[in-house]
C-alpha positions as CSV (number, residue, x, y, z in Angstrom):
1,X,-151.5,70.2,90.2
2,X,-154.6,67.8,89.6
3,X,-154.0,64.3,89.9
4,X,-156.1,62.1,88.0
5,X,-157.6,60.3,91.0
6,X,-159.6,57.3,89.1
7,X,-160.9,56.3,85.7
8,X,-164.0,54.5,84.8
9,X,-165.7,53.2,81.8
10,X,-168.6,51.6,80.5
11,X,-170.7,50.6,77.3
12,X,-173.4,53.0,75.9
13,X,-175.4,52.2,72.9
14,X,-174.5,54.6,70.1
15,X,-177.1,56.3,67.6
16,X,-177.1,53.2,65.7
17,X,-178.0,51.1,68.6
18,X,-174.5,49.5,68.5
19,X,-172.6,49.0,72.1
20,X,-170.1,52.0,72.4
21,X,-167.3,53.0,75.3
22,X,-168.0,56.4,77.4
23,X,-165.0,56.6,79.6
24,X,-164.5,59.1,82.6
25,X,-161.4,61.0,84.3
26,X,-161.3,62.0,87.7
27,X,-159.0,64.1,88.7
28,X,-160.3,65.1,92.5
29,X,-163.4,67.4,92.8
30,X,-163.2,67.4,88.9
31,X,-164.0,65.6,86.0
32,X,-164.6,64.6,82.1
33,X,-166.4,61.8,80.5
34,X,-165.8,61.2,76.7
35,X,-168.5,59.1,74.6
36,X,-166.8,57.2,71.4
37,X,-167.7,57.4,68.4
38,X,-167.8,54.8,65.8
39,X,-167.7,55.3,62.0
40,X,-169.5,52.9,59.3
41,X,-167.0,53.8,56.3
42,X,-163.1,53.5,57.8
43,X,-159.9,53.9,56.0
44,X,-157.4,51.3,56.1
45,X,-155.0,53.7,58.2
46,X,-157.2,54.6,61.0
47,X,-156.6,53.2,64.9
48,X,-158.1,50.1,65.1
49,X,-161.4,49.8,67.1
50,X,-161.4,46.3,68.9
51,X,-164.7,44.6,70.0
52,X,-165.6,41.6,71.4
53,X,-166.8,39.0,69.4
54,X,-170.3,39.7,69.9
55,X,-169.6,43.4,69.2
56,X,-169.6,44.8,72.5
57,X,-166.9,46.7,74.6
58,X,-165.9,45.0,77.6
59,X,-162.8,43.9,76.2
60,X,-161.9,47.8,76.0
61,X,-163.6,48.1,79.3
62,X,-160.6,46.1,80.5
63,X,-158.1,47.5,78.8
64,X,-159.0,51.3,80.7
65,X,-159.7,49.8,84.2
66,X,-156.4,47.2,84.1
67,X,-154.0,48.3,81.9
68,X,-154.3,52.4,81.2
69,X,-155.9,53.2,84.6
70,X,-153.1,52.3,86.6
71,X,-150.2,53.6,84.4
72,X,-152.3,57.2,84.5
73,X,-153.4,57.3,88.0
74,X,-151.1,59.9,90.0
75,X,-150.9,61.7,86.9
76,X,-151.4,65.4,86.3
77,X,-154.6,65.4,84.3
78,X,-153.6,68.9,82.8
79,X,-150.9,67.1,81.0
80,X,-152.5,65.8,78.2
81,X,-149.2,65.3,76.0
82,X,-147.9,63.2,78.7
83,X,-151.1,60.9,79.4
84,X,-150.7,60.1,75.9
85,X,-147.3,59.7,75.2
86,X,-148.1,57.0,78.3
87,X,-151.1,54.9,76.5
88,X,-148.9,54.9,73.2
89,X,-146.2,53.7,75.0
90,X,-148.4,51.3,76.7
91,X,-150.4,50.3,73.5
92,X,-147.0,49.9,71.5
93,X,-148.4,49.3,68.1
94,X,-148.3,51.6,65.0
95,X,-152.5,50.9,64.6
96,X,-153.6,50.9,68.5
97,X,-154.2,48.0,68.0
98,X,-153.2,46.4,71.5
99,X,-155.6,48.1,73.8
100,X,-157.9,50.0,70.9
101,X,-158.2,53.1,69.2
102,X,-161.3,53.5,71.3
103,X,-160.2,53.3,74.9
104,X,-157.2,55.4,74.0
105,X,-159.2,58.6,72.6
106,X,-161.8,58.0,75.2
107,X,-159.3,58.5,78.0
108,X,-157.9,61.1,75.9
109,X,-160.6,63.2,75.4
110,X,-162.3,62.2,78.8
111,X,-158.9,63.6,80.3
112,X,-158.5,67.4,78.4
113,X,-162.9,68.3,79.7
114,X,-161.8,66.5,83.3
115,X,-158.2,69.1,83.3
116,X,-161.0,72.0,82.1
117,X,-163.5,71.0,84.6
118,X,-160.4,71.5,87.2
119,X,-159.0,75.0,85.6
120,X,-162.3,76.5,85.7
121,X,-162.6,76.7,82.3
122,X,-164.9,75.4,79.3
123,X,-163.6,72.8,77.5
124,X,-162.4,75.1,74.1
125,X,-160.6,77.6,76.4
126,X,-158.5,74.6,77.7
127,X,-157.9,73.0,74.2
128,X,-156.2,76.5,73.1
129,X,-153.5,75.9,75.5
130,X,-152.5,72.9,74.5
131,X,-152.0,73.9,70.8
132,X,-151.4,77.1,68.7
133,X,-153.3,76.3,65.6
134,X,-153.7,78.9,62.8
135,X,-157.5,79.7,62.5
136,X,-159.4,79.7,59.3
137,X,-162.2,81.4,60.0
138,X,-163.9,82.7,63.1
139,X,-166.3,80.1,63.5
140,X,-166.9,77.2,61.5
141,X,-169.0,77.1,58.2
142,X,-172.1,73.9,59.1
143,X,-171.7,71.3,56.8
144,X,-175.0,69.2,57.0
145,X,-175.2,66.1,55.0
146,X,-179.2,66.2,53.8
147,X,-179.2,63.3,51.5
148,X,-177.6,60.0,52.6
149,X,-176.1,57.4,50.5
150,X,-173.4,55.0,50.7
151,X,-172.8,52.8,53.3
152,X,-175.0,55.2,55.6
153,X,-178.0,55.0,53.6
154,X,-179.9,51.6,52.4
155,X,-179.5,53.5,48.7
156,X,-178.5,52.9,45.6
157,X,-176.3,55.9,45.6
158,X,-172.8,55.4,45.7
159,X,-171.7,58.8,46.5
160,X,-172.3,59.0,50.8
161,X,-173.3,62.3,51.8
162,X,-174.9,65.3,49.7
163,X,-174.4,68.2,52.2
164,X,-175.6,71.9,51.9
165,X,-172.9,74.8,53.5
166,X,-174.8,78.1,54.5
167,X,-172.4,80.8,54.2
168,X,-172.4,82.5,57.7
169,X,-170.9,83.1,60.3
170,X,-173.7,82.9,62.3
171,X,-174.8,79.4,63.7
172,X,-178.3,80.7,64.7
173,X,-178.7,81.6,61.1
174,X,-177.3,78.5,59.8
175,X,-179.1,76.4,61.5
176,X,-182.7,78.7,60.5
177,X,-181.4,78.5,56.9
178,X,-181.2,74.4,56.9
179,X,-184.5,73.9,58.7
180,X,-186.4,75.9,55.6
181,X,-184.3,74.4,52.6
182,X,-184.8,71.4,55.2
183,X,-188.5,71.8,54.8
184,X,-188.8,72.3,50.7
185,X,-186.4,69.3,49.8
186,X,-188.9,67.2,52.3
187,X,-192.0,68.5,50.0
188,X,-189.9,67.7,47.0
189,X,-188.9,64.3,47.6
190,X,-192.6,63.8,48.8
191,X,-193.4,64.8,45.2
192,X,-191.1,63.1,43.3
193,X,-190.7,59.7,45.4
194,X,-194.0,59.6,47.4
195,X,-194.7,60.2,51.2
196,X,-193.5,57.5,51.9
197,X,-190.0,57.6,51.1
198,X,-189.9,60.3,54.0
199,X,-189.8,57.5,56.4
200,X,-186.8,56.5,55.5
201,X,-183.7,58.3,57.8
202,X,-179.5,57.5,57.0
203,X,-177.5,57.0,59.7
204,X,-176.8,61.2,59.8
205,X,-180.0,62.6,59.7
206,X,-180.4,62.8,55.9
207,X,-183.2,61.7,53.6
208,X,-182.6,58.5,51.7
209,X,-183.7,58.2,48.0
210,X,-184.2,55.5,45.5
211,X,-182.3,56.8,42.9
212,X,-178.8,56.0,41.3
213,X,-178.0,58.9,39.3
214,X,-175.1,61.1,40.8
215,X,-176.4,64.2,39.8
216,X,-179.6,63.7,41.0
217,X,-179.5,64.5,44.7
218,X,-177.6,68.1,43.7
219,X,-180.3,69.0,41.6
220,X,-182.9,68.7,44.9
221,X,-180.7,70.5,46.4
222,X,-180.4,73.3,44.8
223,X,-184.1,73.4,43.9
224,X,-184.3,73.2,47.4
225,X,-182.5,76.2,48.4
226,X,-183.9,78.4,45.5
227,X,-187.3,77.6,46.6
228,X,-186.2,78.4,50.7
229,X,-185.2,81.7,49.0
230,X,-181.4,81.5,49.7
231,X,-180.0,81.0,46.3
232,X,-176.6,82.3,46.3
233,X,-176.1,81.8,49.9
234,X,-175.7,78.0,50.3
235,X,-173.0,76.2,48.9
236,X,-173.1,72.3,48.7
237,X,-170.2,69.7,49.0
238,X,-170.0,66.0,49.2
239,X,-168.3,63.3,50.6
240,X,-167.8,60.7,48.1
241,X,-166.0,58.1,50.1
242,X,-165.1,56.3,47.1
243,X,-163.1,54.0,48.5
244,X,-166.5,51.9,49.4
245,X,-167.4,51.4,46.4
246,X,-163.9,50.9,44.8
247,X,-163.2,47.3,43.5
248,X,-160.7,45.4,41.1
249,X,-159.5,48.7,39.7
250,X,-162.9,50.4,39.1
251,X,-165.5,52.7,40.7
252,X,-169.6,51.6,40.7
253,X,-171.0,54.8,40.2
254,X,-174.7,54.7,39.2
255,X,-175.3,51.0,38.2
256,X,-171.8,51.4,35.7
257,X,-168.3,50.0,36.5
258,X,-166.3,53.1,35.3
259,X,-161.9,54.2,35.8
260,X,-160.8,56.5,38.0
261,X,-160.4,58.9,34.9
262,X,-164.0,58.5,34.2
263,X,-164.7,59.3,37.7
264,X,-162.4,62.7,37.7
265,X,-165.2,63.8,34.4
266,X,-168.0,63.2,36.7
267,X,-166.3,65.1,39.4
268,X,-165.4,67.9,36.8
269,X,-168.7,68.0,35.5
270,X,-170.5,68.1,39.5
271,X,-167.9,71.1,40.3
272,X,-169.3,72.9,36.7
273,X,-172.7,72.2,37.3
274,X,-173.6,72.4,41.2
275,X,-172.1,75.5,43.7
276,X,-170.2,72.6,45.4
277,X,-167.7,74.5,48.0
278,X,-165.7,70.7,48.4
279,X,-165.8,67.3,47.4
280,X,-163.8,64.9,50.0
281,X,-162.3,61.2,48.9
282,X,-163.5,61.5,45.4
283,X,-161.1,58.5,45.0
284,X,-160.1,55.7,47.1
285,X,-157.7,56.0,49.8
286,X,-154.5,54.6,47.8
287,X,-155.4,56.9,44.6
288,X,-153.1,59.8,45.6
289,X,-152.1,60.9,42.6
290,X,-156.0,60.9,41.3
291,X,-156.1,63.4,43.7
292,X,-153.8,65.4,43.3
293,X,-154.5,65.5,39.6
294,X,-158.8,66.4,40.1
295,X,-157.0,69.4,42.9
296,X,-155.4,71.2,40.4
297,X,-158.0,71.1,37.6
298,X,-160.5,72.5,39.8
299,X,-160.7,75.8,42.1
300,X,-162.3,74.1,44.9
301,X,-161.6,72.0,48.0
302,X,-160.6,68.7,47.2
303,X,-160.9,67.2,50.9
304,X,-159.1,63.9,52.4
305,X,-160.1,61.4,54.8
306,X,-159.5,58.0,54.1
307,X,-156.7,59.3,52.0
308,X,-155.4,61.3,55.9
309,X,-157.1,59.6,58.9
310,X,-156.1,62.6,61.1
311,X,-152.8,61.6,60.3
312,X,-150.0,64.2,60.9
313,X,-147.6,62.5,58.4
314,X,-150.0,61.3,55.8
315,X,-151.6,65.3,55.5
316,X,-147.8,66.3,55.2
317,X,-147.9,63.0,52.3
318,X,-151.0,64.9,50.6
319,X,-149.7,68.8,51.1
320,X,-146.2,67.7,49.2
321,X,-148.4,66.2,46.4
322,X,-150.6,69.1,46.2
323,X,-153.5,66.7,46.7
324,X,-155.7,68.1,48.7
325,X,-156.6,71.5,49.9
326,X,-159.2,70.8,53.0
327,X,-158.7,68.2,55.5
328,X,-161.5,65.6,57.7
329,X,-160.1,65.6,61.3
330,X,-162.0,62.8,63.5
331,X,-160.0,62.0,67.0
332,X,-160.8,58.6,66.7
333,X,-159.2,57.9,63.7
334,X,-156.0,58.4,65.1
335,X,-156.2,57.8,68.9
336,X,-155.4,60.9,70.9
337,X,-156.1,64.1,71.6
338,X,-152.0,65.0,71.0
339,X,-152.0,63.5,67.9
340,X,-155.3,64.9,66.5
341,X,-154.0,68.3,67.7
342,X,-150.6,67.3,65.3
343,X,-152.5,66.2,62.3
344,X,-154.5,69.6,62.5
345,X,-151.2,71.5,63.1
346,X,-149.6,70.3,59.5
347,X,-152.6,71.1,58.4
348,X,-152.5,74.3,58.9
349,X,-148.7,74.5,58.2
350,X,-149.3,73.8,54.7
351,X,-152.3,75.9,54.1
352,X,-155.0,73.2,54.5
353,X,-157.9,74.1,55.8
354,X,-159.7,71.4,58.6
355,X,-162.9,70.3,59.1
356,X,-163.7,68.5,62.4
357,X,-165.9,65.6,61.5
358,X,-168.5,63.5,63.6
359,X,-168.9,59.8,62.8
360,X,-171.9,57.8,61.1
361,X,-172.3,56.1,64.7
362,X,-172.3,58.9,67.4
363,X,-173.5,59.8,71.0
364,X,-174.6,62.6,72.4
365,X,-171.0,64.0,73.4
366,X,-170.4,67.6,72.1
367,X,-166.5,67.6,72.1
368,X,-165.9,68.1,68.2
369,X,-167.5,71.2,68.8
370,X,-165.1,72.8,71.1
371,X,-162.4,71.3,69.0
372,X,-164.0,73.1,65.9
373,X,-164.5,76.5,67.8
374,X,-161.2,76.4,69.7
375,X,-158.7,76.4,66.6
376,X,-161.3,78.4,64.1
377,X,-161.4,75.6,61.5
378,X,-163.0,75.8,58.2
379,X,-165.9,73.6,59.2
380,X,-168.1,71.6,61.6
381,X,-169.5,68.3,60.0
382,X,-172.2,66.7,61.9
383,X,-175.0,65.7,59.7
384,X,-178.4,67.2,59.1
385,X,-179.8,68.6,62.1
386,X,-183.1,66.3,62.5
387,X,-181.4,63.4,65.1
388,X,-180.8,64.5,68.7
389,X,-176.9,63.0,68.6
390,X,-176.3,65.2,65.5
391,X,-178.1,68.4,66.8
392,X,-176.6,68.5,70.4
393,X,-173.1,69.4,68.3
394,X,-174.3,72.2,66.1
395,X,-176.5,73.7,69.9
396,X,-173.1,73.3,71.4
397,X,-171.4,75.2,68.5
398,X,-174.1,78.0,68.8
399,X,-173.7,78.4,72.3
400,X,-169.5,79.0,72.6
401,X,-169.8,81.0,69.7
402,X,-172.3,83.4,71.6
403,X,-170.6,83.3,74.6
């Protein structure tokens, strides 16, 4: 047995310059550090992030060195579903809302790659013991969000991410593929929106455009991967994340106040139109039925996030209504390791695909890689691959996948 010997933590700035916690387990000769993430567009359900109120970390700083540290010290570090069954006990709210979302899933995390570090193993190899997860694939399909709007983009585009999906299983040639269609929808914008809208970079890597029509940033798309000579073999998808720009009962989509049955048409009409593989929260987080309704009208992926929040019950909630058919898993939402492991276990159980998500504010931590590899899910979201925080977790991907 490895006892977890100390635990440390301390603010980092993430890749929006904003303070952020990195926590580290020791656990003898071995051990893990974990960087937070930090997302810009948060459902209502997710475990609550606390900050001070200048927005820095120390108050989670405490939290980790006075209140978790010395309930976990002595504790075998290998047993991850009883180091969080402690800091839930400890935190005692439904929302982690007592000690934080963050210094719970930074222990967490930092915990599993410190019991890893002391097996002798890399970090995947030890998740698969904890869990037995039913694979969707092999290794996970790249979603890489090339055109930013929402609340990661200073854009007039309400929908948040435009992503393209190379279908491979290779990483190596996933990543080759988005570099070229990277490199014609960068000539294309230059030609449609000037040189100088190139400048302009969204919070996940992807170009930001002054345009308001939803269609629009499809339409580069695609031009962009005919002209990179892989038409056919890129699909696209989107996160709509509707619930930011859901208000009084209607959506602002494209400078027009429109219902939710309005919306489900444009969705329809998107999923006709564009080779979209999934479209996730195309209606706010409460709008369950809306949901379920735009899932059975159309043959793809309708994904949830704010709708699920990594949230074993809630995905059970969406699998009963037949809402959703793909599912966002990001540990932070939730809290813990255990419990993310949970949420992607229902998952699974009711024939819902997952796909392990990054966050708008990241580090340059590579976990949701091994979390994607270890239980073969359906996807690895991380942004386009032009910002060092965003890239480290596709090189990561590449590398286990090889090995």
């Amino acid at each position: 047995m490895n006892t977890i010997t100390d635990i440390r933590a301390t603010t980092i700035p993430d890749s929006r310059g904003k303070p952020t916690l990195a926590v580290t387990v020791i656990a003898g000769n071995a051990q893990g550090t974990f960087s937070d993430p930090s997302g810009a567009s948060t459902g209502s359900h997710e475990a609550r992030e606390l900050r001070d109120q200048d927005g820095g970390e120390q108050i989670e700083i405490t939290h980790v060195e006075q209140d978790i540290k010395p309930a976990l010290l002595g504790m075998d570090v290998a047993d991850q579903s009883g180091i969080d069954a402690k800091m839930i006990e400890l935190d005692g709210t439904p929302d982690k809302s007592r000690l934080g979302g963050n210094a719970l899933i930074g222990v967490s995390v930092a915990a599993a790659k410190a019991a890893a570090s002391a097996r002798g193993m890399q970090t995947f190899e030890h998740l698969r013991t904890l869990a037995d997860i039913t694979p969707s694939r092999r290794v996970p399909l790249l979603y890489m969000n090339y055109i930013n709007g929402g609340k990661h983009a200073r854009s007039p585009l309400s929908f948040q991410e435009h992503l393209i999906v190379p279908d491979t299983e290779s990483v190596t040639e996933s990543l080759s593929m988005a570099r070229d269609i990277g490199a014609q929808l960068e000539k294309l914008i230059s030609e449609k929106y000037g040189a100088d809208t190139l400048a302009t970079m969204g919070d996940e890597g992807g170009y930001v455009i002054p345009e308001n029509h939803p269609s629009t940033p499809f339409e580069l798309l695609v031009n962009a991967v005919e002209k990179a000579g892989y038409a056919g073999r890129v699909n696209l998808a989107t996160d709509v994340a509707a619930s930011s720009f859901f208000e009084n009962g209607t959506y602002a989509v494209g400078g027009e106040q429109c219902s939710a049955e309005r919306l489900a048409e444009l969705h329809e009409y998107l999923a006709a139109h564009f080779p979209l593989l999934s479209i996730e929260d195309p209606f706010e987080e409460g709008s369950l039925e809306d949901f379920a309704r735009l899932q059975k009208k159309l043959p793809i992926r309708i994904v949830g996030d704010d709708l699920t929040v990594t949230s074993a019950a809630r995905i059970r909630e969406a699998a009963r209504a037949g809402a959703i058919r793909a599912v966002i898993i990001k540990p932070n939402q939730v809290g813990t390791l255990t419990e993310t492991l949970e949420a992607m276990r229902a998952a699974r159980e009711n024939n819902i695909d997952c796909i392990v998500s990054h966050r708008s504010g990241e580090t340059m931590d590579d976990f949701v890689a091994d979390l994607a590899y270890a239980f073969g899910c359906f996807g690895l979201k991380s942004g386009a691959p032009r910002k060092p925080e965003r890239v480290v977790k596709y090189e990561r991907l590449q590398a286990i996948s090889q090995s």
